[in-house]
C-alpha positions as CSV (number, residue, x, y, z in Angstrom):
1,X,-2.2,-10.8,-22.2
2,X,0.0,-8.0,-21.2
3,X,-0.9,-4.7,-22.3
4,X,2.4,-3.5,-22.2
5,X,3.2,-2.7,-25.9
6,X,-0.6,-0.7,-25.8
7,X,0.3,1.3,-22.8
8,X,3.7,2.7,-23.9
9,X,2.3,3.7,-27.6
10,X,-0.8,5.7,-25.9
11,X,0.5,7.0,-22.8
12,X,4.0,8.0,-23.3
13,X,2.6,10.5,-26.3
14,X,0.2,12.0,-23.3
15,X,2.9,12.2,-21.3
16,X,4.9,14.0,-24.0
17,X,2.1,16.2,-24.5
18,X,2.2,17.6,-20.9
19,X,6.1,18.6,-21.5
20,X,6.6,22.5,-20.7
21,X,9.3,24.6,-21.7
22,X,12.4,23.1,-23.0
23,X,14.1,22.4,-19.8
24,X,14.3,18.7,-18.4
25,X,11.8,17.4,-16.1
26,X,9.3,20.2,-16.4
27,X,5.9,18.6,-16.9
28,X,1.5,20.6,-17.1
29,X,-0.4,18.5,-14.3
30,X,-3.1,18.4,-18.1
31,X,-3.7,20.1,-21.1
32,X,-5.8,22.8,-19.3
33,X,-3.0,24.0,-16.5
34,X,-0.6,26.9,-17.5
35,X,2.3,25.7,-15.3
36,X,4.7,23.1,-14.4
37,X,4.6,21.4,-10.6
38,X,7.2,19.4,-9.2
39,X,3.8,16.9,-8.2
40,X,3.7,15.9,-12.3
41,X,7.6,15.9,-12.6
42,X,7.2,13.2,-10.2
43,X,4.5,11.3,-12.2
44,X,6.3,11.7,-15.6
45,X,9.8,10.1,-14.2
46,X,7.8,7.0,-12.2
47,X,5.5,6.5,-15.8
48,X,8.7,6.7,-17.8
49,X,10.3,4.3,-15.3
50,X,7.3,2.1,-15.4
51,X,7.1,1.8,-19.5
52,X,11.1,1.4,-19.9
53,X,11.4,5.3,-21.1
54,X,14.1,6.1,-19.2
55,X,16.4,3.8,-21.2
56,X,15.7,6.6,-24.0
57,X,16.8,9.2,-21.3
58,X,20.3,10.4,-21.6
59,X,22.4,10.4,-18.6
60,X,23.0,14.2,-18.8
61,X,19.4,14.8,-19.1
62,X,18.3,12.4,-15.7
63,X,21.2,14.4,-14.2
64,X,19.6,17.5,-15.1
65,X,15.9,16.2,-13.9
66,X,17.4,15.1,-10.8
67,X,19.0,18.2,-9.9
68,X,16.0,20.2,-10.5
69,X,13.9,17.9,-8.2
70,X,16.6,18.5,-5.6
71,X,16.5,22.2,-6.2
72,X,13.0,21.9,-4.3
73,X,14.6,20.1,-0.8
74,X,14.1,22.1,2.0
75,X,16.3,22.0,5.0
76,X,15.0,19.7,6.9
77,X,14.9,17.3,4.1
78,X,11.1,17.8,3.0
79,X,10.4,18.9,-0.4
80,X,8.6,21.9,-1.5
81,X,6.9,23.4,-4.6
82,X,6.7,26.8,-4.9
83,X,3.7,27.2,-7.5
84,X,1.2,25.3,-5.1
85,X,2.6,25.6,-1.7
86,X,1.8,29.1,-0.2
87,X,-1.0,29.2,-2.6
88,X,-3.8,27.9,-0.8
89,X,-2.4,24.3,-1.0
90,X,-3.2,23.2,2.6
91,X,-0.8,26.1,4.3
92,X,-0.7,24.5,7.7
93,X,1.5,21.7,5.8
94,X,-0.7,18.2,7.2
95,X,1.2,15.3,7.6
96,X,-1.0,13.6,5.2
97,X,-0.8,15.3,2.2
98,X,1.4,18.1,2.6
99,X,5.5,18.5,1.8
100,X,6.1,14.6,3.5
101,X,3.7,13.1,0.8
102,X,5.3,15.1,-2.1
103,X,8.7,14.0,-0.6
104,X,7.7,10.6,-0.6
105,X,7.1,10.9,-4.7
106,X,10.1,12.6,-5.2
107,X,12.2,10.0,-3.8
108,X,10.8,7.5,-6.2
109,X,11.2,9.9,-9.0
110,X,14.8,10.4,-7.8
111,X,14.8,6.5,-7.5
112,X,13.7,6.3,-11.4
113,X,16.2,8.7,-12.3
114,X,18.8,6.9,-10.7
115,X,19.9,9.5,-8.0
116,X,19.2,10.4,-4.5
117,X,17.9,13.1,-2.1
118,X,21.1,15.5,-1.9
119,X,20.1,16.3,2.1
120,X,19.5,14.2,5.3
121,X,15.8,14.1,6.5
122,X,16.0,15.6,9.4
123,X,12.4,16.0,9.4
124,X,12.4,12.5,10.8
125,X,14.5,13.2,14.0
126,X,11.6,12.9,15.8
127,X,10.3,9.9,14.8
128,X,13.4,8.0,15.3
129,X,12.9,8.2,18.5
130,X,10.9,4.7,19.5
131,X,9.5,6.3,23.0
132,X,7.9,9.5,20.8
133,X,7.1,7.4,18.0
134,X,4.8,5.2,19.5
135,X,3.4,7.8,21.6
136,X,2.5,9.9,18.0
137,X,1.1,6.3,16.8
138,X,-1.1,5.9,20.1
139,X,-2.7,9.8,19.0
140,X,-3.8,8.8,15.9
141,X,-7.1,8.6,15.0
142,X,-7.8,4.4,14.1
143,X,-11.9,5.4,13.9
144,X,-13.7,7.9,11.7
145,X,-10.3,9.3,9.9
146,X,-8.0,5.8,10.1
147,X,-8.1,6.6,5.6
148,X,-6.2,9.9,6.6
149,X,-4.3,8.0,9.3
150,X,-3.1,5.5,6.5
151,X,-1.4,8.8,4.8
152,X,0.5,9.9,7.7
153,X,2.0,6.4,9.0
154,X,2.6,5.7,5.4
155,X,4.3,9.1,4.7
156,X,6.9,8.1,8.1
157,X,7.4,5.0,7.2
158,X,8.3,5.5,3.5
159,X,10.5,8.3,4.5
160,X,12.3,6.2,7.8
161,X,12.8,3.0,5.2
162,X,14.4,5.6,2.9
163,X,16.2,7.4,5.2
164,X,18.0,3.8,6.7
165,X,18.3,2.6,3.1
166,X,20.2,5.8,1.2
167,X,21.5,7.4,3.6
168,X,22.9,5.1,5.8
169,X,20.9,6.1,9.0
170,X,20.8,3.1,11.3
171,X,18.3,5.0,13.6
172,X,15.9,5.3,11.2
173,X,16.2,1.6,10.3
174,X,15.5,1.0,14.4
175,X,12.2,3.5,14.1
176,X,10.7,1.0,11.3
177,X,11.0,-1.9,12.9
178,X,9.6,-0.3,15.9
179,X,6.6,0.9,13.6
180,X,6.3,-2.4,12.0
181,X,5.9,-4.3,15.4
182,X,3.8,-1.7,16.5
183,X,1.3,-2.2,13.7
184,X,1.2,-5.5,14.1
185,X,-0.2,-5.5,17.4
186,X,-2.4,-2.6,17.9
187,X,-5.8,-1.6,16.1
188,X,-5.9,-4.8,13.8
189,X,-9.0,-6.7,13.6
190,X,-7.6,-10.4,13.6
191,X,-10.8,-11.4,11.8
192,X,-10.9,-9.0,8.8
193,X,-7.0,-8.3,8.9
194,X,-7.5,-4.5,8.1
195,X,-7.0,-1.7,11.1
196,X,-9.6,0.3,12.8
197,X,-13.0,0.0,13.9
198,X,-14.9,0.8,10.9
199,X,-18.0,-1.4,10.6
200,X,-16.4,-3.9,7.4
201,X,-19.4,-5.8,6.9
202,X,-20.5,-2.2,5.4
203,X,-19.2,-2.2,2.1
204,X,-18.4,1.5,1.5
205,X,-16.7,1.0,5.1
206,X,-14.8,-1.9,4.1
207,X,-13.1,0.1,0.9
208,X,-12.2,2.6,3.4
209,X,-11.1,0.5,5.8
210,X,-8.9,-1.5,3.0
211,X,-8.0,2.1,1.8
212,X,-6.1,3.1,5.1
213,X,-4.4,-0.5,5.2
214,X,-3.3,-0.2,1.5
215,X,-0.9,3.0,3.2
216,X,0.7,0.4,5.8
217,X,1.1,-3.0,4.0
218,X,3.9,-2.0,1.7
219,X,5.9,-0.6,4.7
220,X,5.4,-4.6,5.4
221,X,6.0,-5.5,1.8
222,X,8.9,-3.6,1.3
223,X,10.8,-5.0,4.2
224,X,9.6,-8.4,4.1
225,X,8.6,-8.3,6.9
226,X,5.2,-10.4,8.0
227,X,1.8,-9.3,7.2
228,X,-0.7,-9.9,10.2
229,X,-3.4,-12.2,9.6
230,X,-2.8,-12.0,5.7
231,X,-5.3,-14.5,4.5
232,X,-8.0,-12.7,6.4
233,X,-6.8,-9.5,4.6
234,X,-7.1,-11.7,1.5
235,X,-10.8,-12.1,1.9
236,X,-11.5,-8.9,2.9
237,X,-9.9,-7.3,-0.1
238,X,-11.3,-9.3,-2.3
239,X,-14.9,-8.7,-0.9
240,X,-13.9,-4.8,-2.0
241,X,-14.6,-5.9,-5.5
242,X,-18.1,-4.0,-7.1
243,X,-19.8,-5.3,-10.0
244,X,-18.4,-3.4,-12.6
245,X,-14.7,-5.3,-11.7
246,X,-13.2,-2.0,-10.3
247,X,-12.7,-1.7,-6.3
248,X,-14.9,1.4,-5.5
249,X,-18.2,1.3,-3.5
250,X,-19.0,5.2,-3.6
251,X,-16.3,7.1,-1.1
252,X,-14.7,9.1,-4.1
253,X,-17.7,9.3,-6.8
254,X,-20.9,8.7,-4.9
255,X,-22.9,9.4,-7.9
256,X,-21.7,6.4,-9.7
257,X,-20.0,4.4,-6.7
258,X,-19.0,1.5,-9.0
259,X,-17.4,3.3,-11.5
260,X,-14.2,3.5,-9.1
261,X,-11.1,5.8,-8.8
262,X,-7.2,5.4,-9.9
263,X,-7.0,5.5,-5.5
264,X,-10.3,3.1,-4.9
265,X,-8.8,0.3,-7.2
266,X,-4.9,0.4,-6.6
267,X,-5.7,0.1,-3.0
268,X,-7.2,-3.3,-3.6
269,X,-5.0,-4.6,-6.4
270,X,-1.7,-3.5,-5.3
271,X,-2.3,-5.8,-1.8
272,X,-4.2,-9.0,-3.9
273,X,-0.6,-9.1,-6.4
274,X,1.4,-8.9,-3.2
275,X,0.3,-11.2,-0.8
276,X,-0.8,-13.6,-3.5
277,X,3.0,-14.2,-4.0
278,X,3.3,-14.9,-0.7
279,X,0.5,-17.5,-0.2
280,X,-1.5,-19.7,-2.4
281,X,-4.8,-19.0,0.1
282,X,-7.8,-18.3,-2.7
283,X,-4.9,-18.0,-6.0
284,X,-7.7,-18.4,-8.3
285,X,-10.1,-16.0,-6.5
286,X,-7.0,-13.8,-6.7
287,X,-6.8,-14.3,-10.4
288,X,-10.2,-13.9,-11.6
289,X,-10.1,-11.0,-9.6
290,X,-7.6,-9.2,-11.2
291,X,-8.3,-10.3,-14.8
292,X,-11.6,-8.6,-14.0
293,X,-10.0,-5.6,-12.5
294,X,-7.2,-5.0,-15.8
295,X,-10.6,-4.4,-18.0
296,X,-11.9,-2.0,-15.6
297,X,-8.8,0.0,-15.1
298,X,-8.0,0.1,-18.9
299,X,-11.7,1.5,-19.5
300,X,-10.4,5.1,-17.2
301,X,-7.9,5.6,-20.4
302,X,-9.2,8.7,-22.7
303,X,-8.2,9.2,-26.5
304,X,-6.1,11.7,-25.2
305,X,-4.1,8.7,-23.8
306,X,-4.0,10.0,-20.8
307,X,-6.3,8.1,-17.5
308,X,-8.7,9.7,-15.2
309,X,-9.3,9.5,-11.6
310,X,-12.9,8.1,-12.6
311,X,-14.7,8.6,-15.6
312,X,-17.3,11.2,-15.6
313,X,-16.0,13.4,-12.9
314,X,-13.6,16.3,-12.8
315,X,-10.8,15.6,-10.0
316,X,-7.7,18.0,-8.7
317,X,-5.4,18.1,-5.5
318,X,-7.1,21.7,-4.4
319,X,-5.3,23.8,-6.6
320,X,-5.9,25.0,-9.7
321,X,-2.5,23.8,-11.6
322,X,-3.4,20.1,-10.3
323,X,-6.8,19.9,-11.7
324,X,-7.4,17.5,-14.3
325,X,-11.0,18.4,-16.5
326,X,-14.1,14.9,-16.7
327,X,-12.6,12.9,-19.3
328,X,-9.5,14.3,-19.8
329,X,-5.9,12.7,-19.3
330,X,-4.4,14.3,-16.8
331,X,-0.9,12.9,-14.9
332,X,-1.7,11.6,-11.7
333,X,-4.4,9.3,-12.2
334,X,-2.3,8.3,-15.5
335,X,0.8,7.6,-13.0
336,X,-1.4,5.5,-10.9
337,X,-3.3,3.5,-13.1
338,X,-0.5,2.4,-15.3
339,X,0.9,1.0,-11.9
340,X,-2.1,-0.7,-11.2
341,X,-1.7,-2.4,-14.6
342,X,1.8,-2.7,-14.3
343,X,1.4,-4.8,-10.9
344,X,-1.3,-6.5,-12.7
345,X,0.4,-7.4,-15.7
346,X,3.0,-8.5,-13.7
347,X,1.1,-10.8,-11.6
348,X,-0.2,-12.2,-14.8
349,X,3.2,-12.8,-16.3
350,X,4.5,-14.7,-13.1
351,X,1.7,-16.9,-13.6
352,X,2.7,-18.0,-16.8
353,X,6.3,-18.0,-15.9
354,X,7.2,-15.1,-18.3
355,X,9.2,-12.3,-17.9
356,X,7.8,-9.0,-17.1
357,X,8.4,-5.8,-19.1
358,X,8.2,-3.3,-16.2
359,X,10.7,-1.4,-14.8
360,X,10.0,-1.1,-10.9
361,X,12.5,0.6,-8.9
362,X,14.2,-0.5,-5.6
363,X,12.9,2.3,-3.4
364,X,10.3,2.4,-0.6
365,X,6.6,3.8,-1.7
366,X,4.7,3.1,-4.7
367,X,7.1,1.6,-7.1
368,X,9.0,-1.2,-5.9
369,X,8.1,-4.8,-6.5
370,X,10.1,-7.6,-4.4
371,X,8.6,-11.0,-4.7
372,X,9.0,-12.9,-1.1
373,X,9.7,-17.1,-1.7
């Protein structure tokens, strides 16, 4: 049963709740911040996106929101938010969570909106070259940090597929295909499908190693382009499942490792829903699965609405205006694990031929949902 109708009467009032000031697209991280980041901006446009809110959304207002995302673009394309960045907020700027990875939400956001990036990413000029783009690939690190690796390619890729699709740059479209073939024949395990040489038959090394791949396989997803040794992915995915029905096995909350984060159990859900429309290998492994996985996720929503990262546990992104208090709603996880439910729900729908409510949006990342026949 969809949980649609439940989801837009409890998290849409959190949402609401984390509005500051009067102006458009200003949004608290939680009730306990004192100011607005462009990081929750980003999570309030995809969760109104998500739950149909936009259609509330006047077209002078998204104009508004837009522009004030824009307002942030650097000039090399990258965006930046003044009230974190400078601030302690990993100052060297890493490729894995720094100004790419905030870019890569604010497209989607844009995407929701229904607007683009105003200037070219010329931050990619680099990487559209195929020659310095594999050799950055061959550097990275497919061992001990391949879950940091997943960021970076991911954070590339999103921005390359974006840069070819609204903007028009064929060279960027050349640089993905390059990365796609590239991934598809270097550092994959043919028998567990995942990248790296983590030890998989070790659970907690399996979520990791399913972790990293979750940042790659909707580069594959979103092109349509063929996932390597998919039904081996299947299994291994599903083998990420703990006993509690969520997809953690202790890397984010090693006191209680089954009771899983918003990042542990989208990894493994967002890849099952995929590739299960794409092949029929273990459908009602696949199912049962995910049944089992919408009752865990909807147990991380607080009476505040609003979702946690994992129950129990405090959780921020190293600064003090993205820190989200144990048991308390804060935007990020909310963003994430309405997704998770949204994909589920989705999933669910298909397989009783009805129509899903979700609004997913046609933009590389997070958000998108393409279904290949």
């Amino acid at each position: 049963m969809t949980v649609y109708s439940q989801l837009r009467d409890t998290v849409l009032p959190f949402i609401d709740s984390c509005k500051y000031g009067e102006e458009t697209g200003r949004f608290r991280y939680s009730a306990t911040v004192e100011q607005n980041t462009l990081y929750s901006s980003t999570y309030a446009a995809m969760t109104y996106s998500l739950l149909d809110e936009m259609a509330n959304i006047g077209e002078n207002d998204k104009k508004a929101w837009a522009d004030y995302l824009n307002s942030h673009q650097d000039g090399d394309g990258l965006y930046r938010d003044p009230v974190i960045y400078g601030q302690g907020w990993y100052e060297d700027d890493p490729l894995w969570c720094g100004r790419a990875h905030l870019t890569c939400h604010v497209l989607t956001a844009l995407g929701c909106l229904g607007h683009i990036a105003e200037k070219p990413l010329l931050f990619l000029n680099p990487y559209k070259d195929k020659d310095k783009l594999t050799e950055w690939l061959s550097r990275l690190d497919f061992g001990e940090r391949v879950a940091w690796t997943g960021n970076e390619i991911m954070n590339i890729g999103t921005l390359l597929q974006y840069a070819r699709d609204f903007h028009g740059d064929g060279r960027a479209g050349e640089a993905v295909l390059t990365l796609l073939e590239w991934l598809s024949s270097h550092h994959i395990n043919l028998e567990s499908g995942v990248w790296g040489s983590l030890d998989v038959s070790d659970p907690k090394r399996r979520s990791e190693a399913v972790q990293a791949a979750y940042h790659w396989w909707p580069l594959f997803f979103y092109d349509n382009y063929p996932v390597p040794y998919m039904e081996r992915a299947i299994d291994t995915v599903l083998q990420t499942q703990n006993p509690s029905g969520g997809f953690g096995w202790g890397i984010h909350n090693p006191r209680e490792p089954y009771c899983s984060s918003a990042c542990e159990d989208i990894d493994s859900i967002d890849p099952l829903v995929r590739m299960s429309r794409m092949t029929a290998y273990r459908q009602s492994d696949v199912t049962d699965a995910l049944i089992r996985a919408q009752t865990h996720v909807l147990s991380n929503q607080m009476p505040d609405g609003g979702f946690v990262f994992f129950k129990g546990g405090d959780f921020g992104y190293r600064h003090k205006q993205l820190f989200g208090p144990a048991d308390t709603g804060a935007m990020f996880p909310t963003w994430f694990r309405v997704l998770s439910l949204a994909l589920l729900d989705t999933y669910l729908c298909e397989m009783n031929d009805t129509d899903s409510p979700y609004i997913f949006t046609n933009c590389p990342g997070f958000q998108f949902w393409r279904v290949t026949l």
